[in-house]
C-alpha positions as CSV (number, residue, x, y, z in Angstrom):
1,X,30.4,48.9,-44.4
2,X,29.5,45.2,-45.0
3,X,26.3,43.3,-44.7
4,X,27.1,41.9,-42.0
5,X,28.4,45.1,-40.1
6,X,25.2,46.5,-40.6
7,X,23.1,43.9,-39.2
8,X,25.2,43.9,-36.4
9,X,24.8,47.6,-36.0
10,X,20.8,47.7,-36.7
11,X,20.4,45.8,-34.0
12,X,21.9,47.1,-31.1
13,X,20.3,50.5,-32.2
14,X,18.5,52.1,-28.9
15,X,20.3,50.2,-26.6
16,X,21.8,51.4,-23.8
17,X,22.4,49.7,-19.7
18,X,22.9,46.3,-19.1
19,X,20.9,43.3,-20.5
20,X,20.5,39.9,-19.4
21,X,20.4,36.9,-22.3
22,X,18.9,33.4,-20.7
23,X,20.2,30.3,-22.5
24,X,18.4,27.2,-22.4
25,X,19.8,24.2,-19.5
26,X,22.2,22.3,-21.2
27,X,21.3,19.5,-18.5
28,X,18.3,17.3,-18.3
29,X,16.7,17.5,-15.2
30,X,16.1,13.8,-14.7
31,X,12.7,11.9,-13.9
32,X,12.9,8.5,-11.6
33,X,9.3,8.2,-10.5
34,X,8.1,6.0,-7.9
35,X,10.7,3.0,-7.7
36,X,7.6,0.5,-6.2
37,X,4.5,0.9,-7.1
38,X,2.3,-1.7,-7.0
39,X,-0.2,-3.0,-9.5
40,X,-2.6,-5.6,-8.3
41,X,-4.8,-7.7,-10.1
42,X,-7.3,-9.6,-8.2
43,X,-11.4,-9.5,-7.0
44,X,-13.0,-6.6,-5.0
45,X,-16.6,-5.9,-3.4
46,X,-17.5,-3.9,-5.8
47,X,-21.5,-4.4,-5.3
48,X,-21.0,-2.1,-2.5
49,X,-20.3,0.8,-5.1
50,X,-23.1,3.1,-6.5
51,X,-21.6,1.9,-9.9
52,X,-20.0,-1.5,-9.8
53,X,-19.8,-1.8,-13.3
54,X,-17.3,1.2,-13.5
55,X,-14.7,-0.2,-11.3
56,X,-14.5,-3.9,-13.5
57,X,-11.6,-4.2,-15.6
58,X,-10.4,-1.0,-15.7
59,X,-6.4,0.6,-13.7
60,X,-8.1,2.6,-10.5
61,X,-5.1,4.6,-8.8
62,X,-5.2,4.8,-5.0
63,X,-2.9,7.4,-3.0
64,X,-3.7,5.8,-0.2
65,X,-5.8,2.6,1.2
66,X,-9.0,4.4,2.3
67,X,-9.1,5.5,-1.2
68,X,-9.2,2.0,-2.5
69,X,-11.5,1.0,-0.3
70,X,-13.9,4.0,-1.2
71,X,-13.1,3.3,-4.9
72,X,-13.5,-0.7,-5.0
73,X,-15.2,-1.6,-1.9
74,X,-13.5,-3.6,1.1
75,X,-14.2,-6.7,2.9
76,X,-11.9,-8.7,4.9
77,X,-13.0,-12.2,3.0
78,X,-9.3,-12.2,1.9
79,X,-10.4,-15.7,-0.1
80,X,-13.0,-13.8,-2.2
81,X,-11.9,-10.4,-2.4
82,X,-8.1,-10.7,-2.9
83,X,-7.3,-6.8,-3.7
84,X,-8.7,-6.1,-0.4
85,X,-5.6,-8.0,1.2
86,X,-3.5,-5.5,-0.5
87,X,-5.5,-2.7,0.6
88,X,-4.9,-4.5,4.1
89,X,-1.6,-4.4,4.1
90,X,-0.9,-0.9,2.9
91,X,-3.7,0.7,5.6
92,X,-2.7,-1.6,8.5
93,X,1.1,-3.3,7.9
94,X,3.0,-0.4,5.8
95,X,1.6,2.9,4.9
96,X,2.7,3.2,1.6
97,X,1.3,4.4,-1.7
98,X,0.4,4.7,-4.5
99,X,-1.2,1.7,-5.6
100,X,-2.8,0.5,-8.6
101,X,-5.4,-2.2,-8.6
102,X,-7.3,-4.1,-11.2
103,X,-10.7,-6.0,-10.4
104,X,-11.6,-8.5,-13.0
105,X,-15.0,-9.5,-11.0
106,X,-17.7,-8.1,-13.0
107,X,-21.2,-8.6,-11.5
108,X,-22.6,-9.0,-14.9
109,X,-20.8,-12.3,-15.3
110,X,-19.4,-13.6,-12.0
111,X,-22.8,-13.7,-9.9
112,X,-25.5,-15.8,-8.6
113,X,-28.7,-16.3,-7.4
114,X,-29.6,-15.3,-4.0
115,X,-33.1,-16.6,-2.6
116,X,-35.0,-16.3,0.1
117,X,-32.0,-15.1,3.0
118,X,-34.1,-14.1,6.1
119,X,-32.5,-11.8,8.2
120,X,-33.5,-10.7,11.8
121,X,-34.8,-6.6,12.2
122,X,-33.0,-5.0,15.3
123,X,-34.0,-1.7,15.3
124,X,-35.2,-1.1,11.6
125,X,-32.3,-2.8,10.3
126,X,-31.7,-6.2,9.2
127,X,-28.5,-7.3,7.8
128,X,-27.7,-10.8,5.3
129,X,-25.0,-12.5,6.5
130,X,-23.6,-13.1,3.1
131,X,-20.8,-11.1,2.0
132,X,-21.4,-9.9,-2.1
133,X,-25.2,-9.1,-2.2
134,X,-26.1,-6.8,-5.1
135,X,-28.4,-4.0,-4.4
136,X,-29.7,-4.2,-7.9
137,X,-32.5,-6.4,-8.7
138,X,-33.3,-7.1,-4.9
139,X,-36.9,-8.4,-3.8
140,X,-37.3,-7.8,0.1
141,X,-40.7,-8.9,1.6
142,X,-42.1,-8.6,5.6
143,X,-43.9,-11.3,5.7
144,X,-46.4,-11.1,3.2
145,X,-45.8,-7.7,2.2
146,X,-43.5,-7.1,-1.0
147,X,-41.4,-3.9,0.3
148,X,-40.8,-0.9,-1.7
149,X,-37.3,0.9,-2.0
150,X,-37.3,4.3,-0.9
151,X,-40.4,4.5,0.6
152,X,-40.4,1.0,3.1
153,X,-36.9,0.4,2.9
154,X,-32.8,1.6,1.7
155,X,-29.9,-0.4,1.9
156,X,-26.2,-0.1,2.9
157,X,-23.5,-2.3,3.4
158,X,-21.6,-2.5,7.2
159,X,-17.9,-2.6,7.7
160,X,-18.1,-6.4,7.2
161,X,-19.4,-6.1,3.2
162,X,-22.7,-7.2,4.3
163,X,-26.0,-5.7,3.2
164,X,-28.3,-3.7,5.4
165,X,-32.0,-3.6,5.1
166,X,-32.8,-0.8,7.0
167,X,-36.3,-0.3,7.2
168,X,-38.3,3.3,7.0
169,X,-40.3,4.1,10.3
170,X,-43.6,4.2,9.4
171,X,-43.5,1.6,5.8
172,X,-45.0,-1.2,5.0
173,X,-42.0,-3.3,6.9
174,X,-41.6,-0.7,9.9
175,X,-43.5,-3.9,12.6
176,X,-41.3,-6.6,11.1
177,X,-39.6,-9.2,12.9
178,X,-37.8,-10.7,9.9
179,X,-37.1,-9.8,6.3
180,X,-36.5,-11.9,3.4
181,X,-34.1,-11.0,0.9
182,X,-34.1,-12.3,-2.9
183,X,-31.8,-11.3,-5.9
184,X,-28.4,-11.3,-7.0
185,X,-24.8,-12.0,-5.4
186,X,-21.1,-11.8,-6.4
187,X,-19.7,-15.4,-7.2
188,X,-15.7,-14.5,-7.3
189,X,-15.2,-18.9,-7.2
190,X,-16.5,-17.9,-11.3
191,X,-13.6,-16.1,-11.7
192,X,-11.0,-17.9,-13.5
193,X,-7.6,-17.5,-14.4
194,X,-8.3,-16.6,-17.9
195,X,-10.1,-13.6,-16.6
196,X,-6.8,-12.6,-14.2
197,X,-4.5,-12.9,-17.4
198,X,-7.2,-11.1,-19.5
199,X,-7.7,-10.4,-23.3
200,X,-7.8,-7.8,-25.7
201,X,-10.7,-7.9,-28.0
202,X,-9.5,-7.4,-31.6
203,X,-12.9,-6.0,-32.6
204,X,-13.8,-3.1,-30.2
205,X,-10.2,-2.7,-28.9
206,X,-11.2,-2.8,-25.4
207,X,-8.6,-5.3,-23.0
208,X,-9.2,-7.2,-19.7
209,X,-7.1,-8.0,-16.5
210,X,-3.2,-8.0,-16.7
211,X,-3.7,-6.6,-20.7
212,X,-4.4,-3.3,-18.5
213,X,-1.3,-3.1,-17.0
214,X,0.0,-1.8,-20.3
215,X,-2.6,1.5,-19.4
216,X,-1.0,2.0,-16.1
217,X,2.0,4.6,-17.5
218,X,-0.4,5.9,-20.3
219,X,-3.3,7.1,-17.7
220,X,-1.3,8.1,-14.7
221,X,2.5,8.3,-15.8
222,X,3.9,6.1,-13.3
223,X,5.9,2.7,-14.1
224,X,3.9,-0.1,-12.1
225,X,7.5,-2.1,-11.0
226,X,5.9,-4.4,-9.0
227,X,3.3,-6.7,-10.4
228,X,1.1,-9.0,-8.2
229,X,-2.2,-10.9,-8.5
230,X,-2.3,-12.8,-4.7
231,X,-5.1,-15.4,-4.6
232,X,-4.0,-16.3,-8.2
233,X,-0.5,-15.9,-9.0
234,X,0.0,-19.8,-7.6
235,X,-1.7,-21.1,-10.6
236,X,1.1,-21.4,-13.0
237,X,0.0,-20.1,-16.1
238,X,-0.7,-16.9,-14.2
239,X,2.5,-16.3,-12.7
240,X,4.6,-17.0,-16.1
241,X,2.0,-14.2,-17.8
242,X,3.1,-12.0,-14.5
243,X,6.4,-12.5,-15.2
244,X,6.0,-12.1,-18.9
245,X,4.5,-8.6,-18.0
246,X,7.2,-7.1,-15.8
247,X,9.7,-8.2,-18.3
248,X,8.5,-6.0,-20.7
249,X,6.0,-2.9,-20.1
250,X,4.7,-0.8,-22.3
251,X,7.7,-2.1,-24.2
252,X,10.1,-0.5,-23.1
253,X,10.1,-0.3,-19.1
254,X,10.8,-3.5,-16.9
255,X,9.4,-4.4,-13.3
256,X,9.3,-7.7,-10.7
257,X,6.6,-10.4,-10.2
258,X,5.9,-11.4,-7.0
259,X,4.7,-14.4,-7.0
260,X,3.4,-17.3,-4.7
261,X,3.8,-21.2,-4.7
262,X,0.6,-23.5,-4.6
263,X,0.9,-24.2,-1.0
264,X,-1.4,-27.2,-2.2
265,X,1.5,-28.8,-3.9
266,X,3.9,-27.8,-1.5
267,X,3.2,-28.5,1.7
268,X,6.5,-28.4,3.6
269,X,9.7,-26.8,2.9
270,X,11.2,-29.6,1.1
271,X,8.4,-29.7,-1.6
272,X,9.3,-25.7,-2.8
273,X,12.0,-26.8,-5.2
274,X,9.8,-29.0,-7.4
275,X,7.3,-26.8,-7.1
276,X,8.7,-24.0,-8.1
277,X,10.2,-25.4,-11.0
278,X,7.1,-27.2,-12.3
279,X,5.7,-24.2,-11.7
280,X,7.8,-22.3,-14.1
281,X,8.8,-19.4,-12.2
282,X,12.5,-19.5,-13.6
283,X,12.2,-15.6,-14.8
284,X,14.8,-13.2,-13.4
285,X,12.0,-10.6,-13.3
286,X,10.4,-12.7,-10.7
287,X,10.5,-13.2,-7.0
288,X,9.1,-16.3,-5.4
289,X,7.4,-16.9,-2.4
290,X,6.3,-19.4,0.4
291,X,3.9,-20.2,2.2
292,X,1.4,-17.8,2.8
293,X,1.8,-15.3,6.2
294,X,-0.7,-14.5,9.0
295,X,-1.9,-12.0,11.1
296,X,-3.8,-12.4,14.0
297,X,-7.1,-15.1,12.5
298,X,-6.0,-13.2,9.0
299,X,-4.7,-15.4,6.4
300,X,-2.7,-13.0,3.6
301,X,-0.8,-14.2,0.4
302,X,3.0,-13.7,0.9
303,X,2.6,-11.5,-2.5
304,X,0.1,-9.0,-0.6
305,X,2.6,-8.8,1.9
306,X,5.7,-8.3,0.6
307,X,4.6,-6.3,-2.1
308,X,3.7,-3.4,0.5
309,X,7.2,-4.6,2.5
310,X,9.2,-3.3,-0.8
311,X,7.2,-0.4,-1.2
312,X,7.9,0.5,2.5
313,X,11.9,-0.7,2.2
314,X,12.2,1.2,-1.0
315,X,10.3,4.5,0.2
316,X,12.7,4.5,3.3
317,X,15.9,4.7,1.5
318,X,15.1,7.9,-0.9
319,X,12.5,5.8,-3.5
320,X,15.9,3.8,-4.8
321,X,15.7,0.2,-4.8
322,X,19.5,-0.9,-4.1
323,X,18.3,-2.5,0.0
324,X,17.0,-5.8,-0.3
325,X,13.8,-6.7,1.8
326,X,15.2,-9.8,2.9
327,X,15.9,-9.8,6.6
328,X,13.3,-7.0,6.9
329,X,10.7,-7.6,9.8
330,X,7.4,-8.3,8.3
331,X,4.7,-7.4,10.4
332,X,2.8,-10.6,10.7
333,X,2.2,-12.9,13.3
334,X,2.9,-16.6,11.3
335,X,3.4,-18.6,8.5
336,X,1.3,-20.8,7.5
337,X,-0.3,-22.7,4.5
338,X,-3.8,-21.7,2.3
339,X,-5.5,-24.0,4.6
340,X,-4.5,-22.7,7.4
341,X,-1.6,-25.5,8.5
342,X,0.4,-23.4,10.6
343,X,4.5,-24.0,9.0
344,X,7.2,-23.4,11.6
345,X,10.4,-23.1,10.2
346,X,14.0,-22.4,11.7
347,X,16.8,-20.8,9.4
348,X,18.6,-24.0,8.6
349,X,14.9,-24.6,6.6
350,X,14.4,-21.3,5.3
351,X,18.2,-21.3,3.6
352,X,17.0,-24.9,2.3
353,X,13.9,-22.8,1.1
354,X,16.1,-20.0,-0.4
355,X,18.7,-22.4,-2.5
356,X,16.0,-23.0,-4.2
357,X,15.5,-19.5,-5.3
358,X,12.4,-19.5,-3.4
359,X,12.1,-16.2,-0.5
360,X,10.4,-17.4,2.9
361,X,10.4,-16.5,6.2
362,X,11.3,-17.3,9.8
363,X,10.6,-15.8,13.4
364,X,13.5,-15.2,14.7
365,X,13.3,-12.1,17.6
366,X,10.3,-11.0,15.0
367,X,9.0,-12.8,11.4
368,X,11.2,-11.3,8.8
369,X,11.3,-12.3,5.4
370,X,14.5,-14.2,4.0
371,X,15.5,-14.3,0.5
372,X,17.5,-12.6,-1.9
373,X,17.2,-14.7,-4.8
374,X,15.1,-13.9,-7.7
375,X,13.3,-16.8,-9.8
376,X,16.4,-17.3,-12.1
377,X,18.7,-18.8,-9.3
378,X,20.0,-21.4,-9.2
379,X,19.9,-21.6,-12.9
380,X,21.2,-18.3,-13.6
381,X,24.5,-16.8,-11.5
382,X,24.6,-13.8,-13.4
383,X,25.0,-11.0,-10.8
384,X,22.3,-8.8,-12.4
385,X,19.7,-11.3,-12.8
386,X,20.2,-13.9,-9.7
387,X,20.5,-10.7,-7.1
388,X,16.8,-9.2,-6.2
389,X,18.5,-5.9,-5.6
390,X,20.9,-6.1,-8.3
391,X,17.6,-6.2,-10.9
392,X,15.4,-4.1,-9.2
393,X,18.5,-1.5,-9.7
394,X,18.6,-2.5,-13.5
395,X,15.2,-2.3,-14.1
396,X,15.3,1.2,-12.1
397,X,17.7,2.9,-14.2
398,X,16.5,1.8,-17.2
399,X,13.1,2.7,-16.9
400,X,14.3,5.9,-15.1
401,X,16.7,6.5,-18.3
402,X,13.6,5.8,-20.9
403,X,11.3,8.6,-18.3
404,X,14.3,11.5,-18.5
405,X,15.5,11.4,-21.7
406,X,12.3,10.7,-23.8
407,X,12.3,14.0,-24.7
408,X,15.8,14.3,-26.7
409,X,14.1,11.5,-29.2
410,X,13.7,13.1,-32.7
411,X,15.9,16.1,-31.5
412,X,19.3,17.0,-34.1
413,X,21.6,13.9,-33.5
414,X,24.7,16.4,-33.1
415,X,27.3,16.8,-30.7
416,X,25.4,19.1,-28.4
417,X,22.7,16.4,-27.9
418,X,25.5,14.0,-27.1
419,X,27.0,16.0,-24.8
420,X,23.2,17.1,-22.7
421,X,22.5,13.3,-22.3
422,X,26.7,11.8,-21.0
423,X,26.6,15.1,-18.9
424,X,23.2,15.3,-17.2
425,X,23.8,11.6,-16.9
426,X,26.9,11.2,-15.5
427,X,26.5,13.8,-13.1
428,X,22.6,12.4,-11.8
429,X,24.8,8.9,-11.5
430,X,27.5,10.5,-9.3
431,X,24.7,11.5,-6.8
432,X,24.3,8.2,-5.8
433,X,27.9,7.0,-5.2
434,X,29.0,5.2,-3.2
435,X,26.0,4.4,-1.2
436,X,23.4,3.5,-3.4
437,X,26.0,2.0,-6.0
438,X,29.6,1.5,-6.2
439,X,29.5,4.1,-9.2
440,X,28.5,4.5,-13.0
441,X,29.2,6.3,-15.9
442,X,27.5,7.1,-19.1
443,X,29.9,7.2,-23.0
444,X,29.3,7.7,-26.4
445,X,31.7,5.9,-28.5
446,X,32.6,5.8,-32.4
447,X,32.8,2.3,-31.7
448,X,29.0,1.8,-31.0
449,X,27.8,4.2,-33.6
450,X,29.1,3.7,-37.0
451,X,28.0,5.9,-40.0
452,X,24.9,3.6,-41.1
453,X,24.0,4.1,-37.5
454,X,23.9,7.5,-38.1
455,X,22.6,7.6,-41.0
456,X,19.7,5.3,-39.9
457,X,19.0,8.0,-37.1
458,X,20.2,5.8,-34.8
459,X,22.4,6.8,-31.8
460,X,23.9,4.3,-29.2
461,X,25.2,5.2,-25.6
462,X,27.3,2.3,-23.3
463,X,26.1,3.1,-19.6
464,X,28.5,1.1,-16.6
465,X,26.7,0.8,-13.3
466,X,27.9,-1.3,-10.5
467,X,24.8,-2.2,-7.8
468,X,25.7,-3.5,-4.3
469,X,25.0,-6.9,-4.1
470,X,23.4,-8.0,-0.3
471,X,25.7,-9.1,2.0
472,X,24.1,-13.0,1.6
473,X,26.9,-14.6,3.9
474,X,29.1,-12.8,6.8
475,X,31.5,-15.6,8.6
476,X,33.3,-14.6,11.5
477,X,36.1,-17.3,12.1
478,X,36.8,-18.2,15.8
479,X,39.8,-20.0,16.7
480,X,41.1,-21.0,20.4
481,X,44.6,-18.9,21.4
482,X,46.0,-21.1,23.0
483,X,48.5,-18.7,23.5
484,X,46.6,-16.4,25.0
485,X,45.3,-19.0,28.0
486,X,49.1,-19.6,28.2
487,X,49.8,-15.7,29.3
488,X,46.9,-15.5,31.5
489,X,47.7,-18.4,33.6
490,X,51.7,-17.6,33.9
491,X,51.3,-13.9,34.0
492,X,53.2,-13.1,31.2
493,X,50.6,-11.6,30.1
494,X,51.1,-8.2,31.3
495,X,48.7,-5.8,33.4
């Protein structure tokens, strides 16, 4: 009997029924995560924390806007606290989630003095109309009685971001008719736009403002596709490092700016092309905006707005990004500039707007945004980069391509690895044909990998896909028939 005969033999020994062998899944199951999640970069309240120092300059990952608000503070001074227009809009516009934001106002640094802010007592409580106070290092005196925290007096903050003195029955300030409060305030006017780009400090390693959206995917494993700083992402050097940023996260995964024009330099529709342009927000991984939207007395950058508008579009068509948000009712109430100027445009001006590769919008039976263009039109007519949709799609199966297959990097580079990616591949593409995508397909060709390839470790796959693009124009062509009038007025018509 041979070796091999034995071994054979040896181990079926004692076996006896039926036996069930599990192979491991030749397919990949594959991974898209969240196809709009936002990551905002702005100013919060954060002196209403216990600890506002731990929410500065650091990714805080909300599920859902009360959870921001708990986490960063809220106040609806949209001019100071910008994130809080973002939490806003995703509590009160669009319930969507998750959302990342990123406060760069840092009470150690952006603050001033506060002195001598009296405040009327109603009931124990006194509250400073200024928004921003810091409980830390406060001085609060009753006339002229220096009051003790704890024991005359603890503070709070209303729904408004204001502080409350509210005084203990029976303490040194308990007869009061007025308070006077000294100490410490945010100042988020000392925030500037070197603090929204941010820096990474060579010596201790530690990185500021949009230099943290590169610990987004790290921390919480979700692809922050949709960058947005409103309140700053007008100043141009800001919006180009936005851009920058989606164009390349973490290396490897790509996203969308949205971004809004200085509606200081342009001031009517006309003005947006310059603007734009001057601006420098030519990027295909950009989307431009103008002017700024309202609801109600509430001023709101477009950015806030239409970033939770994607979110919304994109989680109401299975979490894929292939329906535009153009045309899409908004949820606000006006357009109008920073200052206020109301802008009243028809769609003969917004399509003036949009030629310029800026988005708008225009009230017609409801304010809907209109625009499909990214930053790169009109320079750019490349399908894939002029298209919003078309982009967002790209960028969505790339970075969902990177997510899935990950894994299979440093695995043998044989046949059976070529075969698990074009298979799980092809058939996760076919799933969304045709109304997602017209189709695409996955190959592996000798062509694209030649032996130093190979021998490099390198391995090369060609992947088709064919996004809709949005229907931009639809003509119907009307025409008189004359003969038509002709049989209805002879009767030849029939009955």
């Amino acid at each position: 009997m041979s070796g091999m005969d034995q071994r054979l033999i040896g181990r079926n020994v004692g076996r006896h029924g039926i036996f069930i062998r599990e192979e491991a899944t030749a397919l990949t199951i594959p991974i898209t995560g969240y196809s709009a999640v936002q990551a905002v970069i702005g100013t919060a309240p954060v002196n209403m924390l216990d600890d506002p120092a731990g929410a500065v300059n650091v990714p805080i990952l909300a599920t859902k806007a009360t959870e921001a608000m708990e986490k960063l503070g809220y106040c609806a001074d949209f001019d100071k606290y910008t994130l809080c227009q973002t939490m806003y809009v995703t509590n009160n516009i669009y319930q969507v989630s998750p959302v990342v934001y990123i406060n760069v106002l840092d009470p150690a640094k952006h603050k001033k003095a506060l002195e001598g802010a009296e405040a009327t007592v109603d009931a124990l409580r006194a509250v400073i109309k200024e928004t921003g106070v810091l409980r830390d290092g406060l001085t609060v005196t009753a006339g002229e009685a220096t009051l003790e925290l704890s024991k005359d007096y603890t503070v709070s903050y209303d729904a408004n971001g204001r502080l409350a003195i509210n005084l203990v029955a029976g303490g040194a300030g308990a007869g009061a008719e007025k308070v006077t409060v000294s100490g410490f305030m945010l100042d988020p006017e000392a925030v500037t736009k070197e603090d929204i780009m941010g820096a990474y400090d060579p010596a201790t390693g530690a990185e500021t403002g949009m230099e943290l959206i590169r610990q987004i995917y790290p921390r919480f494993g979700i692809v922050p596709s949709v960058l947005l700083a409103p309140g700053y992402s007008q100043i141009p050097e800001v919006g180009i490092a936005l851009s920058a940023k989606a164009a390349n996260i973490n290396g490897v995964f790509k996203g969308i700016a949205l971004l809004d024009l200085d509606t200081e330099k342009a001031r009517k529709y006309t003005d947006c092309k310059d603007v734009k342009e001057e601006s420098g927000f030519t990027s295909e991984f950009c989307y431009p905006l103008w002017p700024c939207f309202k609801v109600g007395e509430l001023t709101l950058a477009s950015s806030a707005v239409v970033g939770g508008l994607i979110s919304y579009v994109d989680a109401s068509n299975d979490d894929v990004p292939y329906v535009s948000p153009s045309n899409k009712i908004l949820g606000v109430t006006g357009t109008c500039l920073t200052d206020g100027t109301e802008v009243i445009m028809d769609q003969d001006q917004a399509n003036a707007v949009n030629a310029a590769g800026v988005a708008t919008a225009f009230n017609f039976n409801g304010w809907r945004l209109w625009g499909n263009y990214t930053g790169a039109y009109p320079s750019t007519l490349d399908a894939k980069d002029m298209w919003l949709p078309v982009r967002r799609m790209f960028n969505w199966q790339g970075n969902a391509f990177i997510q899935t297959y990950l894994s299979k990097v440093d695995d043998p580079m044989n046949k059976y690895l070529v075969e698990s990616i074009v298979d799980s591949e092809n058939i996760r593409c076919a799933a969304f044909a045709p109304d997602k995508w017209a189709g695409a397909f996955i190959e592996y060709t000798a062509e694209d990998n030649s032996d130093i390839d190979i021998l490099a470790g390198r391995m090369t796959f060609r992947q088709h896909i064919a996004p809709y693009t949005p229907a931009q124009e639809i003509v119907n062509i009307l025409n008189y028939d004359v003969s038509m009038l002709q049989d209805a007025l002879t009767g030849e018509g029939g009955e």
